[in-house]
ZATI-360769 format. One record per residue (C-alpha): residue in three letters; x negated, z negated, y negated. Coordinates in steps of 0.05 Angstrom, whole numbers, plus 32768, in hexadecimal, padded with zeros to 4 digits. Each point is the difference from the previous one (the first is absolute). Example, Ala and Ser with C-alpha at 12.3 -4.5 7.8 and 13.67 -1.06 7.14 Angstrom:
# residues 2
ALA7F0A7F64805A
SER7FE5800D7FBB
//
This chain:
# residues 248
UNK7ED57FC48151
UNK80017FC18020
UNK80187FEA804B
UNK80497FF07FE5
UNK800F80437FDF
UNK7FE7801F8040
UNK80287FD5802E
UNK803E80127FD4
UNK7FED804B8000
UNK7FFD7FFC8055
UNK80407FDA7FFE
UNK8020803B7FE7
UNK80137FE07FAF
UNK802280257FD1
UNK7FD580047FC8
UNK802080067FB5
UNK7FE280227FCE
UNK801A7FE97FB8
UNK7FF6803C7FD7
UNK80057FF77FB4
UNK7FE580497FF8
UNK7FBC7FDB7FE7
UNK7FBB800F800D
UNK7FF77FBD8026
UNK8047800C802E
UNK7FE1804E8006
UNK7FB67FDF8014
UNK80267FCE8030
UNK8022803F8024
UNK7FBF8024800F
UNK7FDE7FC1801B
UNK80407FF28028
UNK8002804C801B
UNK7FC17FF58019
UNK800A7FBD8029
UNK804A7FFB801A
UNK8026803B802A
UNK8031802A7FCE
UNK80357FEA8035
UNK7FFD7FB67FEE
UNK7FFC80147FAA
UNK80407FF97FCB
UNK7FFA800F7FBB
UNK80297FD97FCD
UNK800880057FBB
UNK80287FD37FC7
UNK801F80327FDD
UNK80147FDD7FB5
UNK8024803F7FE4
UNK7FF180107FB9
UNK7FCE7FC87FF6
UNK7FC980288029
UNK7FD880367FF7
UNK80148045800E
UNK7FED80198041
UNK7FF87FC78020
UNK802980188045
UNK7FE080457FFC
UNK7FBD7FE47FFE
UNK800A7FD38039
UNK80188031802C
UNK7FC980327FEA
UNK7FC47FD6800D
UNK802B7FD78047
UNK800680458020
UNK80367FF5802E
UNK80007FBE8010
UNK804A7FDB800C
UNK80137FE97FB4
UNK80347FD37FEA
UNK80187FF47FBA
UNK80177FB67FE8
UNK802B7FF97FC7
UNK802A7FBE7FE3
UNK8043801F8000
UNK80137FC57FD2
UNK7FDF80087FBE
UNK7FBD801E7FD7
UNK7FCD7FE27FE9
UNK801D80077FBA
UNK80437FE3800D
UNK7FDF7FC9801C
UNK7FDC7FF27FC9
UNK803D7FFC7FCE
UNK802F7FD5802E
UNK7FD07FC98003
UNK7FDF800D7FBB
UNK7FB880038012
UNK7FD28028801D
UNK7FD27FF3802C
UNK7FBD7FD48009
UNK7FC47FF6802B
UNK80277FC2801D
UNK8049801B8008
UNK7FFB80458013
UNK803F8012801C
UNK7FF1804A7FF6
UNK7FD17FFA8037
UNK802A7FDA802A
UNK804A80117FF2
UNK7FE880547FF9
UNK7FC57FFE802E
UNK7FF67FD5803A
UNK80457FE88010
UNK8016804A8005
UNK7FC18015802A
UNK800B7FC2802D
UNK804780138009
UNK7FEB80468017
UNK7FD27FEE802E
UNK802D7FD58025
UNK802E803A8004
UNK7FCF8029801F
UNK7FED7FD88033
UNK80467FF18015
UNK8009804C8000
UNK7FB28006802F
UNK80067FD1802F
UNK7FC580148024
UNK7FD57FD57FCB
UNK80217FC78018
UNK80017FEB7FC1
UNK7FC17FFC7FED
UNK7FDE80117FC8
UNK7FC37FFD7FCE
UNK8012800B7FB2
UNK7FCD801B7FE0
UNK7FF680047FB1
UNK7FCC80187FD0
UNK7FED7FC17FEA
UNK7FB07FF67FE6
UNK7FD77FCA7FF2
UNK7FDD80267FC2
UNK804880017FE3
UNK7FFA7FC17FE1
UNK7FF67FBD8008
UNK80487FE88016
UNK7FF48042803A
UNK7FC07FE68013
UNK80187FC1801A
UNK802B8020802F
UNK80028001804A
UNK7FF3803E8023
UNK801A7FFE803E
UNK803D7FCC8010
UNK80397FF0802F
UNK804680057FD3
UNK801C7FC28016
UNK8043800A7FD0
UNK800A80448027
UNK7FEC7FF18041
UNK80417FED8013
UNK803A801A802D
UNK7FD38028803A
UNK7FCA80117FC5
UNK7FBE7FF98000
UNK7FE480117FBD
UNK7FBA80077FD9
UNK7FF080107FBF
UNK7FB780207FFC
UNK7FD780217FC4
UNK7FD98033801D
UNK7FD780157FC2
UNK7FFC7FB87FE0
UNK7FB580047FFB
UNK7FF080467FE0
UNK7FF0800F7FBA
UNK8029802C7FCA
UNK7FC18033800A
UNK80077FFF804C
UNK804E800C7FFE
UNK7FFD803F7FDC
UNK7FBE8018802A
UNK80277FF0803F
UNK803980347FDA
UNK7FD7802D7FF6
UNK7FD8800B8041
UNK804B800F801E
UNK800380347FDA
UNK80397FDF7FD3
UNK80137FF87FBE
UNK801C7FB97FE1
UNK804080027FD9
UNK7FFB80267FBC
UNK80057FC47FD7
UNK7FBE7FEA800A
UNK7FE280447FE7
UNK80307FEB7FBF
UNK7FD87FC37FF2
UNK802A7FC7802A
UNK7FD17FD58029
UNK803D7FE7802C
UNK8046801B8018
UNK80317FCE8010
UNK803A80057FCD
UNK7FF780267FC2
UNK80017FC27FD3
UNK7FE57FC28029
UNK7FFA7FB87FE4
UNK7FB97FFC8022
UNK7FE780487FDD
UNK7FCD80077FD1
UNK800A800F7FB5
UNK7FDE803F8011
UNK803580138031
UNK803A7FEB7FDF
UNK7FE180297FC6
UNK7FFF803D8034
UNK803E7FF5801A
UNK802E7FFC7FC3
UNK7FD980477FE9
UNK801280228046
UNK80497FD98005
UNK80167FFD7FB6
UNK804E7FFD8011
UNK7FF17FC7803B
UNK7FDF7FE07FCD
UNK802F7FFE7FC9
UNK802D7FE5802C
UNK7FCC7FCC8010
UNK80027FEC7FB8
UNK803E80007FF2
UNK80137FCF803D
UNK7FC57FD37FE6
UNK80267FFA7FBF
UNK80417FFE8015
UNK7FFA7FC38034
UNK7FC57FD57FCE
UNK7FC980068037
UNK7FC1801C8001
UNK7FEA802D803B
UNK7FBA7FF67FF7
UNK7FF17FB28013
UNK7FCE7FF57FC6
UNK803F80067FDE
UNK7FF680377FD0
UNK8031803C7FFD
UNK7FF1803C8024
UNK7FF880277FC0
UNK7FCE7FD17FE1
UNK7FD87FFF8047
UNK7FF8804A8004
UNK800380117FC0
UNK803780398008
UNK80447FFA7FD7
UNK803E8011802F
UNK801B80467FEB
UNK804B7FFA7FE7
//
């Protein structure tokens, strides 16, 4: 942990746990647990309705064990509805998923919160998941940062990745030596839980998916057809990249 986390810790931050339900959000708890004062932790999850995996909340709360948890929705549309209005779906370069379901909701609660604690004084350190081992694009990011778009209005906001440099392998062994399981998705063959059907998955886990989500994924299909776009950006349709025909 470096000087600035610490000073932040002593200044008495709120510290913001965004909680997918993931192993790396669940390894990202425990390490956080261990350094900042429960007092000064907030869990927060994006909760995107039918287009998650089941148990999502439950498993959060499980494996957070008490800690103060928020939930952030987009009140406005789904994911899906999205998708059909503007006749696309999403891509590595426009992902308003992430931003219109994700981090403009959790932004919007953790202002909220800190109005509502005032003792923070508003401020606060965001903390994700994020990992360098990831990928490439994740690699490249910075782990530790001032927010300068948020630190606005009596705010003084960081974003921080407290996990950015440990392994797949590590992740899970850090799960396991708290005596926790990850979410049951992973023990059905899915290497990663974000939404049940990502644009950045795998074949093999949009193979998995449609198998444990066959109605989600009909409906998948069916939008792809409907609206003339392919979900998967190599541009072939869902069927033909996993292989499974939608059930009528």
């Amino acid at each position: 942990m470096n000087a600035e986390i610490q000073a932040l810790i002593q200044r008495g931050a709120l510290f913001v746990i965004n909680h997918s339900a993931g192993k790396d959000s669940q390894a990202m708890t425990i390490v956080l647990r261990k350094l900042v004062p429960e007092r000064q932790l907030l869990v927060i999850h994006a909760d995107l309705g039918e287009i998650e995996w089941d148990g999502n909340l439950e498993h959060i709360r499980s494996t957070t064990q008490g800690l103060p948890f928020l939930i952030a929705r987009n009140e406005n549309k789904t994911l899906l509805e999205m998708v059909e209005k503007r006749g696309m779906w999403p891509s590595a370069s426009t992902r308003q998923c992430t931003s219109d379901l994700k981090r403009d909701p959790i932004e919007r609660e953790i202002r909220r919160y800190l109005k509502d604690h005032p003792h923070f004084d508003g401020l606060v350190v965001n903390c994700m998941g994020i990992r360098a081992a990831e990928s490439p694009a994740r690699s490249k990011q910075i782990p530790f940062r001032k927010n300068a778009r948020n630190s606005v209005a009596g705010r003084e906001w960081y974003d921080w990745l407290p996990i950015f440099e440990l392994s797949t392998a590590q992740v899970f062994e850090m799960i396991a030596q708290a005596g926790q399981q990850p979410h049951p998705v992973y023990a059905a063959g899915m290497s990663r839980l974000s939404c049940v059907f990502c644009i950045m998955a795998s074949k093999s886990d949009l193979r998995t998916a449609a198998t444990l989500k066959p109605e989600l994924y009909k409906r998948y299909v069916e939008l792809e057809k409907k609206i003339g776009h392919t979900f998967s950006m190599d541009r072939k349709p869902l069927e033909e990249v996993t292989g499974i025909k939608a059930v009528d």
